[in-house]
C-alpha positions, 0 to 999 in steps of 0.5 A: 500500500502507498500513503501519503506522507500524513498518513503515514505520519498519523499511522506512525503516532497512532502506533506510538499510542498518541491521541487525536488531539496529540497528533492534531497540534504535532501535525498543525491539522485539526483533531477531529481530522485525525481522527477522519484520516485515522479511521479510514488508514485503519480501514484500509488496512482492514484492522477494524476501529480505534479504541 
């Protein structure tokens, strides 16, 4: 799979167990669109939903 730099940003703080509103600011996005980004890179990767 290829993704975009974002994405795999989000993917690689997600992993390192950051919350939406760690990544947001980290990321000078919104957290509410990590969360959209999050959601849909764990769906593509048929891993299900964040706890």
């Amino acid at each position: 799979m290829v993704f975009r730099l974002c994405q795999r940003e989000i993917l690689q703080l997600i992993e390192q167990g950051k919350s939406n509103n760690e990544i947001g600011p980290a990321l000078d996005i919104p957290p509410f669109a990590v969360s959209i980004y999050g959601s849909a890179l764990l769906w593509e990767l048929d891993i299900g939903a964040a706890s």
